[in-house]
MDTraj code that builds the backbone (N, CA, C; nanometers):
import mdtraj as md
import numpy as np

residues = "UNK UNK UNK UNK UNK UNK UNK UNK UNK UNK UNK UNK UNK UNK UNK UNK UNK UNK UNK UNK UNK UNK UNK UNK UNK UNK UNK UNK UNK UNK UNK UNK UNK UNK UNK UNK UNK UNK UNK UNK UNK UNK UNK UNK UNK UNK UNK UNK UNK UNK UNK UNK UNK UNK UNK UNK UNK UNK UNK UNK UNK UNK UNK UNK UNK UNK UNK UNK UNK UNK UNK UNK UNK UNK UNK UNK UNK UNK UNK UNK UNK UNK UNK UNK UNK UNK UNK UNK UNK UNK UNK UNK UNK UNK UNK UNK UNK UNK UNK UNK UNK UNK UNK UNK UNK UNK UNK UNK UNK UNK UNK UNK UNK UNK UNK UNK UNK UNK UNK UNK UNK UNK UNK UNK UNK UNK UNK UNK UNK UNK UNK UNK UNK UNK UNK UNK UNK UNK UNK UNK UNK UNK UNK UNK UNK UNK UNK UNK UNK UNK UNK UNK UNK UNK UNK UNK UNK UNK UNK UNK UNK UNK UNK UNK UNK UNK UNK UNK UNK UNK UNK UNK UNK UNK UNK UNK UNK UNK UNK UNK UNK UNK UNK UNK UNK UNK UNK UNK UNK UNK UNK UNK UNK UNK UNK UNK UNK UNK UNK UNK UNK".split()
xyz = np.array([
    [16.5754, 18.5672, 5.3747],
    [16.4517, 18.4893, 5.3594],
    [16.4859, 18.3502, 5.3045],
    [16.4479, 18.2509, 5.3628],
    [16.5079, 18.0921, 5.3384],
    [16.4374, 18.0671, 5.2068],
    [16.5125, 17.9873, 5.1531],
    [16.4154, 17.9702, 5.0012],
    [16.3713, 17.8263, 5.0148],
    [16.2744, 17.8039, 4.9227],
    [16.1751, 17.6796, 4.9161],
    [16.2753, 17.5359, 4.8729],
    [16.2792, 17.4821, 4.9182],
    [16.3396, 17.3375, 4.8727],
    [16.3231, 17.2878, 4.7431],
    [16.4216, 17.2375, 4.7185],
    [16.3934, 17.1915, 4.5448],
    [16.3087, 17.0788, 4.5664],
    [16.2697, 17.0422, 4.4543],
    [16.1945, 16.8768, 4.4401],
    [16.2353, 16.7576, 4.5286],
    [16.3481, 16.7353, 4.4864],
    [16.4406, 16.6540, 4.6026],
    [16.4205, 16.6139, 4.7388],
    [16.4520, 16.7386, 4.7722],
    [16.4738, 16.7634, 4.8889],
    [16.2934, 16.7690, 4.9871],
    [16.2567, 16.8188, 4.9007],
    [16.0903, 16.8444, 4.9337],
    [16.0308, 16.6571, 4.9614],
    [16.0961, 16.6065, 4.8427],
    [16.0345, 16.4404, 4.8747],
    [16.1023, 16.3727, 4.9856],
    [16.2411, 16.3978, 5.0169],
    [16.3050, 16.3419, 5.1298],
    [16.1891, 16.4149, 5.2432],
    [16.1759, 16.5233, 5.2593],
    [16.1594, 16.5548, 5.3916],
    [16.0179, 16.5254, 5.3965],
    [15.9182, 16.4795, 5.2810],
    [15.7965, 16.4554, 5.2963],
    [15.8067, 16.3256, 5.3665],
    [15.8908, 16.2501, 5.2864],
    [15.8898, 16.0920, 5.3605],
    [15.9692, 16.0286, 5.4782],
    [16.0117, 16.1828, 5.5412],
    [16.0385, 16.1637, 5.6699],
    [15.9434, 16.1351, 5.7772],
    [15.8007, 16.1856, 5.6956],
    [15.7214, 16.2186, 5.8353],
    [15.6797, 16.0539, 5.8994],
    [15.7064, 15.9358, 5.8170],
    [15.6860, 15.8073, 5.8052],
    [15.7206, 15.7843, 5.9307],
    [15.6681, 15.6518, 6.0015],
    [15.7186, 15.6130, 6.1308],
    [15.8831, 15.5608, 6.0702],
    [15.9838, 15.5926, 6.2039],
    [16.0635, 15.5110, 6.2106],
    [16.2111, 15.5329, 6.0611],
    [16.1257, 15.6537, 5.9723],
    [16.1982, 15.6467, 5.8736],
    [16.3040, 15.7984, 5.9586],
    [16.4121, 15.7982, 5.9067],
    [16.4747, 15.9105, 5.9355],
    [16.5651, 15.9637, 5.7691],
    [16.6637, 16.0334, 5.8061],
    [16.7226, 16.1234, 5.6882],
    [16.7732, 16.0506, 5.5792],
    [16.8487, 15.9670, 5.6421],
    [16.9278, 15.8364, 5.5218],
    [16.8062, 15.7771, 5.4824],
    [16.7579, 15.6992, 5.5665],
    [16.6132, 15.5984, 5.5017],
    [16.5107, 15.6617, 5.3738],
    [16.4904, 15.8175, 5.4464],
    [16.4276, 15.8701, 5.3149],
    [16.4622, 15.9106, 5.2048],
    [16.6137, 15.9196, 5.2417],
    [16.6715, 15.9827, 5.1264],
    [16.7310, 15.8318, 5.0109],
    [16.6742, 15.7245, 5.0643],
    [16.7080, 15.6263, 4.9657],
    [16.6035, 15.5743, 4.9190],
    [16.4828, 15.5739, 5.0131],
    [16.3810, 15.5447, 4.9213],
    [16.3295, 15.6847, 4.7967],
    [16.3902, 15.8196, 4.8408],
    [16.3866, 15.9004, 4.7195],
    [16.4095, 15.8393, 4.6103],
    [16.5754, 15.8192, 4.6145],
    [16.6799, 15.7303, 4.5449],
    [16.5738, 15.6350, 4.4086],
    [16.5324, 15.5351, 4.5144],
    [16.4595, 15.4111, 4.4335],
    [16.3696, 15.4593, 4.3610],
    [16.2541, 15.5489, 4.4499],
    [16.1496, 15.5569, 4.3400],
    [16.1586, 15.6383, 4.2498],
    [16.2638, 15.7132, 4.2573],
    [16.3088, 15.7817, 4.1062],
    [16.3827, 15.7831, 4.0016],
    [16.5015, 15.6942, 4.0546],
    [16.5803, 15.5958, 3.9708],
    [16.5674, 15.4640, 3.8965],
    [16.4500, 15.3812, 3.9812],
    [16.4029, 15.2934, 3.9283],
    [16.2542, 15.2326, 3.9734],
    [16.1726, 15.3199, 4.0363],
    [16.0213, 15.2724, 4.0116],
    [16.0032, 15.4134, 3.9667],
    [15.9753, 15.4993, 3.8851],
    [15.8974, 15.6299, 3.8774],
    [15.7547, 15.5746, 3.8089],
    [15.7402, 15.4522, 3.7694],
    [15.5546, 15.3767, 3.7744],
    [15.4976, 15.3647, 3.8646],
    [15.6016, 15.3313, 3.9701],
    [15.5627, 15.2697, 4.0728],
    [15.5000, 15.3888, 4.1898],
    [15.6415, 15.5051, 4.1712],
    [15.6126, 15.6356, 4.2317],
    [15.4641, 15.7310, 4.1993],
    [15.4549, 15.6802, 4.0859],
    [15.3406, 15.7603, 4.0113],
    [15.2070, 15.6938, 4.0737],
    [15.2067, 15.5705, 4.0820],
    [15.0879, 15.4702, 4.1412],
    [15.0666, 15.5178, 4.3407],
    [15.1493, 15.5038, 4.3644],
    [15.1927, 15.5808, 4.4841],
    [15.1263, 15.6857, 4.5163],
    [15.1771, 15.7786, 4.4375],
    [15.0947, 15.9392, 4.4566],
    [14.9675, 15.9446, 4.4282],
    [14.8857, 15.8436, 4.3410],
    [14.7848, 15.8880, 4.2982],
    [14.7446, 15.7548, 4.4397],
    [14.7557, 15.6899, 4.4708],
    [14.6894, 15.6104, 4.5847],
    [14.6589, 15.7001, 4.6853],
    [14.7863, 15.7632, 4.7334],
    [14.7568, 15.8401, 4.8651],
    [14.6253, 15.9731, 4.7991],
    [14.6485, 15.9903, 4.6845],
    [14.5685, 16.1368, 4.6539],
    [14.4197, 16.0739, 4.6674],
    [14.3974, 15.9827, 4.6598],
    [14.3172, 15.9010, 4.6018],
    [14.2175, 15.8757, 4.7816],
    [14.3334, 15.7857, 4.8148],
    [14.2708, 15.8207, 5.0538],
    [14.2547, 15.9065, 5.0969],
    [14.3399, 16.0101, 5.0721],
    [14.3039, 16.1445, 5.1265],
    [14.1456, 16.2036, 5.0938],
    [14.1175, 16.2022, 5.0093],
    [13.9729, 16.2454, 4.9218],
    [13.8934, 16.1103, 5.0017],
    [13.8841, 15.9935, 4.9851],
    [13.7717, 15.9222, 5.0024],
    [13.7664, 15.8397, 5.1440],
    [13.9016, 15.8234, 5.1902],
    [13.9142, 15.7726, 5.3169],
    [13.8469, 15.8883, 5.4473],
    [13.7706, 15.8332, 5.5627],
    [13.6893, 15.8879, 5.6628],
    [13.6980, 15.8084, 5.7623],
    [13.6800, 15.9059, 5.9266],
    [13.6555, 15.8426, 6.0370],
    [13.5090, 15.7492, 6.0070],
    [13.4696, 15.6499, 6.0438],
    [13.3384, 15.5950, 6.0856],
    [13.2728, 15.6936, 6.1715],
    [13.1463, 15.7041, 6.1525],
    [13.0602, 15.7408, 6.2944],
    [13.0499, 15.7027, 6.4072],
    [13.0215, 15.6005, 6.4009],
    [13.0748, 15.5129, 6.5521],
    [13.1263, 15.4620, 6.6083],
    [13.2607, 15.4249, 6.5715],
    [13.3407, 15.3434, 6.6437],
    [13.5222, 15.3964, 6.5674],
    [13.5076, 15.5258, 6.5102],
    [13.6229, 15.6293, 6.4656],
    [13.7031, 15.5822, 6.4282],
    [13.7294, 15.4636, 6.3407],
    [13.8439, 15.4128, 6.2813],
    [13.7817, 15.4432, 6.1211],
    [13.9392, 15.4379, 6.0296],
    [13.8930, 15.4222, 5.8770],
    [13.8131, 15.3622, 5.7901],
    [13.7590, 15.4382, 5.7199],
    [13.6587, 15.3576, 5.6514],
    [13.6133, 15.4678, 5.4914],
    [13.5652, 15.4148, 5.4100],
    [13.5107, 15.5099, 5.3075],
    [13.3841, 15.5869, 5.2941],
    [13.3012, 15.4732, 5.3946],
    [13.1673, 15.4816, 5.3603],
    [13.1297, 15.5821, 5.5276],
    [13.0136, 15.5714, 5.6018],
    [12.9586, 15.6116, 5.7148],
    [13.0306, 15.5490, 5.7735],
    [12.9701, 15.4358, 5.7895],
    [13.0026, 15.3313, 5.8937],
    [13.1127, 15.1798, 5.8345],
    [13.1920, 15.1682, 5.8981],
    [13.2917, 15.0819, 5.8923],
    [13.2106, 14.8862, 5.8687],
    [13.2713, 14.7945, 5.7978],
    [13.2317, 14.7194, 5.7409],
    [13.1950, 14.6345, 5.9086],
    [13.2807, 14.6647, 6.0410],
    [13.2043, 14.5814, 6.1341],
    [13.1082, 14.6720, 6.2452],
    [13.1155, 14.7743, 6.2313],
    [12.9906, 14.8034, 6.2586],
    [12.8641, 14.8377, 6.1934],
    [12.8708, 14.8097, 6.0646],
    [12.7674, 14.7693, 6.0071],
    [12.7046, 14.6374, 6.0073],
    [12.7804, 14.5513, 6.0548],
    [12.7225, 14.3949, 6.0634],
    [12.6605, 14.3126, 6.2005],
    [12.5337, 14.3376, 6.1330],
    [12.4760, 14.3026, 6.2012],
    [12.4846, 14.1704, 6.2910],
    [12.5895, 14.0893, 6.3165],
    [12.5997, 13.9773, 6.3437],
    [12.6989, 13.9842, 6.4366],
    [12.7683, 14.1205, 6.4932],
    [12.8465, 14.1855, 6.5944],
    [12.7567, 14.1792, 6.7374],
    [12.8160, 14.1443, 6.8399],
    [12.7510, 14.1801, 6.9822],
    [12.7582, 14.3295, 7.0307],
    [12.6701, 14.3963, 7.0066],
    [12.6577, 14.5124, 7.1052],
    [12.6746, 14.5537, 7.1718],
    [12.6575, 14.4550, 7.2624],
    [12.6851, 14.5215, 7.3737],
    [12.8218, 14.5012, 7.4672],
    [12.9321, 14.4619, 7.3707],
    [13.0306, 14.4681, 7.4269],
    [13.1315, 14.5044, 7.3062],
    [13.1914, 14.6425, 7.4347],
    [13.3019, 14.7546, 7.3370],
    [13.4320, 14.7260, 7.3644],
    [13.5445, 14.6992, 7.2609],
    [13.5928, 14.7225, 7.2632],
    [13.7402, 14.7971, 7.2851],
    [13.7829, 14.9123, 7.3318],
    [13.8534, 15.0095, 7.2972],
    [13.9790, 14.9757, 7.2427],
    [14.0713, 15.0605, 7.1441],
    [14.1965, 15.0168, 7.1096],
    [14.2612, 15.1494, 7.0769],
    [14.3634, 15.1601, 7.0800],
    [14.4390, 15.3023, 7.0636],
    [14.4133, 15.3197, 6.9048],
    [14.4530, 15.2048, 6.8146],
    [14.4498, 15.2719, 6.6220],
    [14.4283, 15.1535, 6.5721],
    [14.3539, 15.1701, 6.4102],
    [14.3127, 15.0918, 6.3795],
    [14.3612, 14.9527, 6.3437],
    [14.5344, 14.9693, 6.3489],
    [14.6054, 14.8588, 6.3186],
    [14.5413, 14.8054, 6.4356],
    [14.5413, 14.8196, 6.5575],
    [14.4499, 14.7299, 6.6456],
    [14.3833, 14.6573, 6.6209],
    [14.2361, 14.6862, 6.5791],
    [14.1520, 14.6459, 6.5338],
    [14.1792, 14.5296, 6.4386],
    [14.2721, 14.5646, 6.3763],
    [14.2902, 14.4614, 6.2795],
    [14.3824, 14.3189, 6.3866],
    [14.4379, 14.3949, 6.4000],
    [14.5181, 14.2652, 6.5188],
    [14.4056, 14.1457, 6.6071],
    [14.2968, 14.2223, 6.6815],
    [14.2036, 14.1597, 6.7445],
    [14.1017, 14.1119, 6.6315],
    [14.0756, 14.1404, 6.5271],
    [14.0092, 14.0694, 6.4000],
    [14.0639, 13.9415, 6.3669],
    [14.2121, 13.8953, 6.3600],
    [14.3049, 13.8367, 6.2861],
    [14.3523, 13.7155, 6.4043],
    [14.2890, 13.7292, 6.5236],
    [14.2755, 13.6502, 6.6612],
    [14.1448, 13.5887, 6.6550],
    [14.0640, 13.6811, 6.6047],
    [13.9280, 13.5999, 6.6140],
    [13.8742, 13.5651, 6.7181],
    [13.9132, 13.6856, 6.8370],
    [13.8538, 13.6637, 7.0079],
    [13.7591, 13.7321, 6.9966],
    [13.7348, 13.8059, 6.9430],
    [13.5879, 13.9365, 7.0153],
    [13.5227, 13.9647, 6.9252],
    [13.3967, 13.9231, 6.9123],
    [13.2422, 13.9437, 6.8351],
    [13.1891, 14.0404, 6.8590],
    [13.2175, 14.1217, 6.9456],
    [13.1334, 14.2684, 6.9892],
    [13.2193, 14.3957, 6.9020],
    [13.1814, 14.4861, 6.9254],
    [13.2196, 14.6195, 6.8367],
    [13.3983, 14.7261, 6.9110],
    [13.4134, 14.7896, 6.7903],
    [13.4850, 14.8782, 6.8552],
    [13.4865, 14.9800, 6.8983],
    [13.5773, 15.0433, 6.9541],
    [13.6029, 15.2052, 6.9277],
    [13.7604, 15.2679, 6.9612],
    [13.7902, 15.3450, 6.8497],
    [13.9234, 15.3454, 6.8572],
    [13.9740, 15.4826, 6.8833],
    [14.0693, 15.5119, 6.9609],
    [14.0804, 15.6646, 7.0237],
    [14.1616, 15.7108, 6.9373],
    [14.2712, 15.6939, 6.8305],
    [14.3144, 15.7292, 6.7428],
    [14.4098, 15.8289, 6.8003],
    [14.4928, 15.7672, 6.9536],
    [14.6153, 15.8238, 7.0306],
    [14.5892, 15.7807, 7.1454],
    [14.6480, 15.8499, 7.2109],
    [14.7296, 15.7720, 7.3433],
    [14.7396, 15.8936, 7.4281],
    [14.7637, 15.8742, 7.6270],
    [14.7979, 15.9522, 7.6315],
    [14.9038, 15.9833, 7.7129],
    [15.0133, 16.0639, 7.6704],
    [15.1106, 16.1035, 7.7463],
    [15.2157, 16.2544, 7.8093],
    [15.1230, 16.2552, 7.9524],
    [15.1875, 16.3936, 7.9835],
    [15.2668, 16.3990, 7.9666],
    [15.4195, 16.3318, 7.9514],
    [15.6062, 16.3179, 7.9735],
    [15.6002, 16.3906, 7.8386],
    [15.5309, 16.3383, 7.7349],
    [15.5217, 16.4611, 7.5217],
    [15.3872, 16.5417, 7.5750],
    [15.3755, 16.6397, 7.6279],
    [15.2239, 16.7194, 7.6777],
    [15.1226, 16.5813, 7.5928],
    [15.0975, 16.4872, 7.5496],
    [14.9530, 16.4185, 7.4844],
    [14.8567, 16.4177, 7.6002],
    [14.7815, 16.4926, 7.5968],
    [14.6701, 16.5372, 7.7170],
    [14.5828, 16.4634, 7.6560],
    [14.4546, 16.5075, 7.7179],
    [14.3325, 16.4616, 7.6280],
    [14.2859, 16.4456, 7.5371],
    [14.3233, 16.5839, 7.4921],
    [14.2865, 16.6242, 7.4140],
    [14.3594, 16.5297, 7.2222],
    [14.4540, 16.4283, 7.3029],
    [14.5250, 16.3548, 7.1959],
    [14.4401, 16.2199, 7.1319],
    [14.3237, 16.1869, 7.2346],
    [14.2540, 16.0938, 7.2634],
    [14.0847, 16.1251, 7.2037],
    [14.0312, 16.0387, 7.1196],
    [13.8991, 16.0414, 7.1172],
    [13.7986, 16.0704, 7.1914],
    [13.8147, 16.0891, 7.2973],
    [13.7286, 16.1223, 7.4236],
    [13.5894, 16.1568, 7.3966],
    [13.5598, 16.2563, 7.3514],
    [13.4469, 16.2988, 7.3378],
    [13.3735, 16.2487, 7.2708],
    [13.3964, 16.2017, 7.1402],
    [13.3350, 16.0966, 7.0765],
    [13.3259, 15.9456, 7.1025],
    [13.4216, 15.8975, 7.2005],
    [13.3753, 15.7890, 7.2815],
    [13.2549, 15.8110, 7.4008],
    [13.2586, 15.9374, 7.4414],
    [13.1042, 15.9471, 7.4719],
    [13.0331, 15.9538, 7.4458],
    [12.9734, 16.0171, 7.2972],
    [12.9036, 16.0216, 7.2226],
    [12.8549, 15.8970, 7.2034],
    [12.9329, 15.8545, 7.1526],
    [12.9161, 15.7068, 7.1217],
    [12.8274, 15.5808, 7.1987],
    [12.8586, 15.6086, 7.3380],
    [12.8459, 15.5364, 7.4304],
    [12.7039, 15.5686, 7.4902],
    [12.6523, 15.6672, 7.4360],
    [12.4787, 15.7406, 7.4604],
    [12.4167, 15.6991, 7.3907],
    [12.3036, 15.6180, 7.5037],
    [12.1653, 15.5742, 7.4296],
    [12.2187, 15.4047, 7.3891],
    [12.3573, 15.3625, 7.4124],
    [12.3782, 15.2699, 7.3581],
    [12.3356, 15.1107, 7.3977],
    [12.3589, 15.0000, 7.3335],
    [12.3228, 14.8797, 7.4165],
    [12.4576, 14.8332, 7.4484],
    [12.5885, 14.9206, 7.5339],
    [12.6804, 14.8765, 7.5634],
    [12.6635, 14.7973, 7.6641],
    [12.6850, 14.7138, 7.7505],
    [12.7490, 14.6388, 7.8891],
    [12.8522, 14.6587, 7.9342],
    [12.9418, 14.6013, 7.8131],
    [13.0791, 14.5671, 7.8693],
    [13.1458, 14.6582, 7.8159],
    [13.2829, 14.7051, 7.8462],
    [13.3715, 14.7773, 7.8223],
    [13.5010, 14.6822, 7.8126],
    [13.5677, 14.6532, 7.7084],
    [13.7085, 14.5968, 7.7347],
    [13.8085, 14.7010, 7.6941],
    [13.9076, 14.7274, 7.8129],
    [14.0317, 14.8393, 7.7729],
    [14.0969, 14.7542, 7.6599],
    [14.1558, 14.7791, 7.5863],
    [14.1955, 14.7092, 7.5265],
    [14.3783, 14.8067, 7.4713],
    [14.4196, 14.8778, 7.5486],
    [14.5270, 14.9698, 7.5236],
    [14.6710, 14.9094, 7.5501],
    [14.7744, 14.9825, 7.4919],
    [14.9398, 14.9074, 7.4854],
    [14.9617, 14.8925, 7.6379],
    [15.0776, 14.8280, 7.6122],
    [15.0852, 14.7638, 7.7987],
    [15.2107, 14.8502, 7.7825],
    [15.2324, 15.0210, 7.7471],
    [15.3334, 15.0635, 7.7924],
    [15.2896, 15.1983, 7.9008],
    [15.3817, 15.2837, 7.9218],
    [15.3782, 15.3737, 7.9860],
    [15.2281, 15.4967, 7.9498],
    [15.2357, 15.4837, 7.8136],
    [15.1356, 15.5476, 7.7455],
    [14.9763, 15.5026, 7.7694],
    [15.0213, 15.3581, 7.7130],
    [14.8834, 15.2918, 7.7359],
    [14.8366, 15.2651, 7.8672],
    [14.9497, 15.2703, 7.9626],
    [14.8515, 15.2988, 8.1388],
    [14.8010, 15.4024, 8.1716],
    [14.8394, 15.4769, 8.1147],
    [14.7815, 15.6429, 8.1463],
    [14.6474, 15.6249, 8.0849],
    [14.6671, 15.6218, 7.9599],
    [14.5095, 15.5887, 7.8618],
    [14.4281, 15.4901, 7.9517],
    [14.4399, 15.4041, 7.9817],
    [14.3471, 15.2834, 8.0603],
    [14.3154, 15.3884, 8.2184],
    [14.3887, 15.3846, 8.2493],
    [14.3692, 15.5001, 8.3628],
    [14.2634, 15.5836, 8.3570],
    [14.2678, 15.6819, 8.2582],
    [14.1863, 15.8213, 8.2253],
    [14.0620, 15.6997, 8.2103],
    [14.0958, 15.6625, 8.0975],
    [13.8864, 15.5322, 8.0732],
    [13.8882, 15.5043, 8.2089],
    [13.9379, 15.3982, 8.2925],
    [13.8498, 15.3443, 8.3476],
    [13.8043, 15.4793, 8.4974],
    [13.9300, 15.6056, 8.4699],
    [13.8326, 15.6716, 8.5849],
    [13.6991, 15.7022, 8.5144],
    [13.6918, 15.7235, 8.3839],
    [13.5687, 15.7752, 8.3736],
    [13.4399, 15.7039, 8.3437],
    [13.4554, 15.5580, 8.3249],
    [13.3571, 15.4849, 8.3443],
    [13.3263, 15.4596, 8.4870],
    [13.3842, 15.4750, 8.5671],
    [13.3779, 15.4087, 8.7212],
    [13.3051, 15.3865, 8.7320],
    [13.2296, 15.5739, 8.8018],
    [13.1018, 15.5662, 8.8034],
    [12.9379, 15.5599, 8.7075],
    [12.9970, 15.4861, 8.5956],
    [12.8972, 15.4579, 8.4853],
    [12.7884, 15.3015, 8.5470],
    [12.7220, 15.2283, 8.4522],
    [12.6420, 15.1343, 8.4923],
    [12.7410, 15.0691, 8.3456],
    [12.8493, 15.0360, 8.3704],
    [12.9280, 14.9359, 8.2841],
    [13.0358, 14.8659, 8.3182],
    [13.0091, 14.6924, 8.2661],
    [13.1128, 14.6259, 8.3329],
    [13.2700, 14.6523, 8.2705],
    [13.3332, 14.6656, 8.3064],
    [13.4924, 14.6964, 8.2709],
    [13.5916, 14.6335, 8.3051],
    [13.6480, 14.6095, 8.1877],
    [13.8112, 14.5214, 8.2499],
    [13.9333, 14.5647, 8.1367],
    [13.9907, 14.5269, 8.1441],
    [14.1617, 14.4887, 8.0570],
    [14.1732, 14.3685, 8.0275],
    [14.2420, 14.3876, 7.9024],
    [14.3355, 14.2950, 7.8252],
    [14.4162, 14.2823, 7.9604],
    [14.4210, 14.0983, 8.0043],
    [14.5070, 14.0326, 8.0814],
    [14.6662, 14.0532, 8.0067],
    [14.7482, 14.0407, 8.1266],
    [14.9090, 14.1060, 8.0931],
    [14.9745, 13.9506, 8.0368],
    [14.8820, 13.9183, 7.8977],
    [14.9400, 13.7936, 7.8279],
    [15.0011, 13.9082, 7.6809],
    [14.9886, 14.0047, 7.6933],
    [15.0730, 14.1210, 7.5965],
    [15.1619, 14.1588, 7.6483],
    [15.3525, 14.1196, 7.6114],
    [15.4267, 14.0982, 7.6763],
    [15.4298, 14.2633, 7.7110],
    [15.5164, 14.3214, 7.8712],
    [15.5474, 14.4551, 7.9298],
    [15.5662, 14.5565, 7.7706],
    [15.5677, 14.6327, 7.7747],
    [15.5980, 14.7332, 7.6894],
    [15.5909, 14.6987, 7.4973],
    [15.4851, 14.5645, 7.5020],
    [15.4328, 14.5198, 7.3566],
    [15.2948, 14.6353, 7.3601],
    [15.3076, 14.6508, 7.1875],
    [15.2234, 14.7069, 7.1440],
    [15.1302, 14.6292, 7.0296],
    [14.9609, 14.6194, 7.0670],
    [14.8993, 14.5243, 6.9854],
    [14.9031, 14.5087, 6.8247],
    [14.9715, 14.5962, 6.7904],
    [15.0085, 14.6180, 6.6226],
    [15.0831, 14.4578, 6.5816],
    [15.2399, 14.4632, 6.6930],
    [15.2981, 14.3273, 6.6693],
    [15.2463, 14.2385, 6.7343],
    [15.1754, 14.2097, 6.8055],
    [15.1666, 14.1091, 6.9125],
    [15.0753, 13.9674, 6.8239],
    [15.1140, 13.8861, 6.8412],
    [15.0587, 13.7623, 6.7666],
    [14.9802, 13.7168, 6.7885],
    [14.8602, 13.6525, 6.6961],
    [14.7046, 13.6238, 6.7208],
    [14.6460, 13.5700, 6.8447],
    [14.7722, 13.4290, 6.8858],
    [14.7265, 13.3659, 6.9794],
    [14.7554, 13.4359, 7.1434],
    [14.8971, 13.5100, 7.1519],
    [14.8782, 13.6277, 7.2799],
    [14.7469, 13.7128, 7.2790],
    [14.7340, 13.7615, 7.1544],
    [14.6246, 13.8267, 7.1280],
    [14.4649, 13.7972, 7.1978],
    [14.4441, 13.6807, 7.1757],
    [14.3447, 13.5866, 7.1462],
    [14.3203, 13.5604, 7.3645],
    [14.5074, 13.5080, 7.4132],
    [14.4868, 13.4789, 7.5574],
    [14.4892, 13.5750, 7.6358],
    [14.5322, 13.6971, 7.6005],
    [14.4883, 13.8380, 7.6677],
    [14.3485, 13.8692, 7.6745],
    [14.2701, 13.9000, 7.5580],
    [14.1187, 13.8858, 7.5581],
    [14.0342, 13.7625, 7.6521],
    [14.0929, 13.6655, 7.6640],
    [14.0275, 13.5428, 7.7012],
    [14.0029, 13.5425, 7.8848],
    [14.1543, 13.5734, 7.9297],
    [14.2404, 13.6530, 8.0403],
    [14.1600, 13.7613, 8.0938],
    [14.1238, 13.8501, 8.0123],
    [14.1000, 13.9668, 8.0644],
    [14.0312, 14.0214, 8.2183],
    [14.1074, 14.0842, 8.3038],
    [14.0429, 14.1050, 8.4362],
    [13.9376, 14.2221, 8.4482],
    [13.8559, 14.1681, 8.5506],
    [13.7156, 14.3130, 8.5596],
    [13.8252, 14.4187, 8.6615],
    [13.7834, 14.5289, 8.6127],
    [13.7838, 14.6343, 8.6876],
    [13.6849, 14.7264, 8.7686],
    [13.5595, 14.6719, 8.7110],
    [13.4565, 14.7088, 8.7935],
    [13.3288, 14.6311, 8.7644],
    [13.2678, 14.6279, 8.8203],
    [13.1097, 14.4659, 8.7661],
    [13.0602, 14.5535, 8.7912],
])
top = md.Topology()
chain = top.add_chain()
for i, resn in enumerate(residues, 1):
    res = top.add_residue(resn, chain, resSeq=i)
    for name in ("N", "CA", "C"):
        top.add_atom(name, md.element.get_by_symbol(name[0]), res)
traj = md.Trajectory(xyz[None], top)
């Protein structure tokens, strides 16, 4: 019977689950915050304990937030009737920080890719319909990564708006091949949105 991991070892492999971090990486930021931030470590733990408890999807447009509804879809000074979509909320923040689009979001909070099984079921789906009932949408902007993932995702939306009564397009390919909107810089940002082609009127 395998036995439980010591302390150690338990924090390395917690802070593996991090993007991008692997065995060495975690095992040195172990290192630091216990050798020389354990204030810092302590502030740390009680932050995350702290999101976990009060951090929430929004109701309508499924990105983070504390409250119901997220600070821009509560504001009233947003266009309606034109959505958004973005794979995660670092998105959102990316197209905020461009300062192209006055209308609302909605964020699928994944991607999808048969090659890792990410079916549908990886994707907001259902609650982007929800969403989209009764609404004063128009427009639809895809707004997904220009990689392998994010064509599949744009794919699945725009089959299923097709046959809807909504205009639809994409982020123009001013987001370089295989960029993801997390890095991509305000002003690409800004001429992709500006760019953007219809996919259906």
């Amino acid at each position: 019977m395998p036995q439980n991991p010591d302390a150690f070892t338990r924090l390395i492999n917690a802070l593996k689950i991090l993007p991008n971090v692997g065995p060495k990486s975690a095992q040195r930021m172990a290192y630091q915050l216990l050798q020389h931030s354990r204030s810092g470590a302590q502030e740390l733990a009680e932050a995350l304990q702290h999101a976990l408890k009060q951090v929430h999807h929004c109701t309508r447009c499924n990105t983070f937030c504390e409250g119901g509804l997220c600070d821009i879809c509560a504001d009233q000074n947003r266009d309606p009737r034109r959505l958004m979509i973005v794979h995660m909320p670092a998105d959102v923040s990316g197209m905020e920080a461009a300062n192209c689009h006055d209308g609302l979001y909605f964020v699928l909070m994944g991607q999808v890719n048969p090659a890792q099984g990410m079916d549908l079921s990886h994707i907001a789906l259902d609650k982007l319909v929800e969403r989209l009932q009764n609404s004063e949408v128009e427009e639809i902007i895809i707004a997904t990564n220009f990689t392998a993932e994010g064509d599949a995702t744009a794919y699945v939306l725009s089959e299923l708006f097709k046959n809807l009564p909504y205009k639809v397009s994409r982020l123009a390919r001013g987001i370089p091949l295989g960029g993801e909107l997390e890095y991509v810089d305000a002003g690409t940002l800004a001429q992709a949105v500006y760019e953007r082609k219809m996919l259906k009127e």
